[in-house]
N, C-alpha and C positions, 0 to 999 in steps of 0.2 A: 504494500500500500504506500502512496507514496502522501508524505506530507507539504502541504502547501502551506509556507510563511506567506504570511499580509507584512507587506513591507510597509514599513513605519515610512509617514509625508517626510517630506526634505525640510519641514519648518520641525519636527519631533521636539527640537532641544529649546521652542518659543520663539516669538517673533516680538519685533521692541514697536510700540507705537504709543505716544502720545499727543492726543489731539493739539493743536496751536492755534483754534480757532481761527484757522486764514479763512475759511470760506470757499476754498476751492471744489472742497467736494460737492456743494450743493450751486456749482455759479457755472458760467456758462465758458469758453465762447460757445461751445457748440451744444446743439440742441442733444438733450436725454430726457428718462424717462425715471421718474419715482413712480414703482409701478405699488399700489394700493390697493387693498380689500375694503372689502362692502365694510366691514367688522373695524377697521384703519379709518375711513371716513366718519364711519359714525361716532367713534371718537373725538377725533379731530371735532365734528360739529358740536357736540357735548363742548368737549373743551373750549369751543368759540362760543357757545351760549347760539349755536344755532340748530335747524333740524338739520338732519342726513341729507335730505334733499334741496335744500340748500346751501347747503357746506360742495355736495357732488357735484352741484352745478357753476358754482364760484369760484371752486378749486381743482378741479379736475378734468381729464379731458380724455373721450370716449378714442381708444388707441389699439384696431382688432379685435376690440370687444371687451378687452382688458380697462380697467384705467388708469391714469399717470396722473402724479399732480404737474397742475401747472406751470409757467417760465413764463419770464416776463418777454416781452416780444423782442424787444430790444437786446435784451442781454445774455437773455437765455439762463438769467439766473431763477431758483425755484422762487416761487410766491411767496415763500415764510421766510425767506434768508430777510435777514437785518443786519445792520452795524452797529457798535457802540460808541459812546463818541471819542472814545481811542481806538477803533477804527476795529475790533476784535467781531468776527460774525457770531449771531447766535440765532437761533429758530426761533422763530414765532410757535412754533407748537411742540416746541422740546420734550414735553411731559408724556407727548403722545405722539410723536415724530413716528413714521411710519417702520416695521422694520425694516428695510434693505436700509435706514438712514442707522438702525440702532447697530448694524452688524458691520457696517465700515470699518476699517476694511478689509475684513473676513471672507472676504467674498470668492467663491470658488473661480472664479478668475482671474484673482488678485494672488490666489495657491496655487495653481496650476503648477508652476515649477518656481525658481527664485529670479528667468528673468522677468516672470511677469508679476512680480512682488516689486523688482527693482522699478519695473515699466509704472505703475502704481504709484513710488517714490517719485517721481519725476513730480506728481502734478501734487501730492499731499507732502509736505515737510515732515509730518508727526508719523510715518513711515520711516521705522528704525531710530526712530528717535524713545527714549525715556524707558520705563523698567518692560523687562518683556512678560509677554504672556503666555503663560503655558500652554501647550497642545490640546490638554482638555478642554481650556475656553473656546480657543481658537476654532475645535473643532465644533464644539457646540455654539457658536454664533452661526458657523460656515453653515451648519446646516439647517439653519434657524429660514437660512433663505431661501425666498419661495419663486426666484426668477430666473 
């Protein structure tokens, strides 16, 4: 009989990130997608003191059937991104920010191998920056995600 090892990811020994609030993950130039649940929106509208169907339609934007939240036209940045007035981003709906926004940058994309970790690094600073995170986390955000 022959035994098959599961090879342990190439991050096993943690990977280092600390948010910097630059904003880049949620700004644009180019158009993406926060992709959203019915169960994420209604949230979000609770947390803005509004209905579901009102939050879906002010903030979201029907994409294959799926939805996304919205970018400003302009910038391409998400709808909830803000500034402080030391210039630091933060969400307008941080408490309930959707997951693919809670799992950054965990994202099986971002795991693939270590270039596409570095390629990741490029556009977010707090990649490899600050104390690392173990495998267990890592692997349980990664797969927290539903896109």
């Amino acid at each position: 009989m022959k035994v098959v090892r599961r090879q342990r990811p190439w991050y096993r020994g943690g990977l280092a990130f600390e948010c910097t609030r630059c904003g880049r993950c949620c700004a644009g130039p180019a158009e993406g997608y926060v992709w959203v649940t019915a169960e994420e929106v209604r949230n979000i509208a609770e947390f803005l003191g509004e209905s579901a169907e009102e939050a879906r339609d002010r903030y979201t934007r029907n994409v294959g059937g799926r939805r996304s939240l919205l970018e400003d036209a302009k910038s391409k940045d998400c709808v909830f991104l803000r500034y402080d007035a030391d210039g630091l981003s933060e969400c307008a709906i941080y408490p309930v920010r959707p997951t693919q926004c809670q799992t950054w940058p965990f994202w099986p994309t971002n795991l693939k191998d270590p270039t596409a970790w570095c390629l990741a690094a490029v556009r977010c600073p707090g990649i490899n920056r600050g104390p690392p995170h173990e495998i267990d986390e890592i692997e349980r955000e990664k797969n927290r995600t539903k896109f």
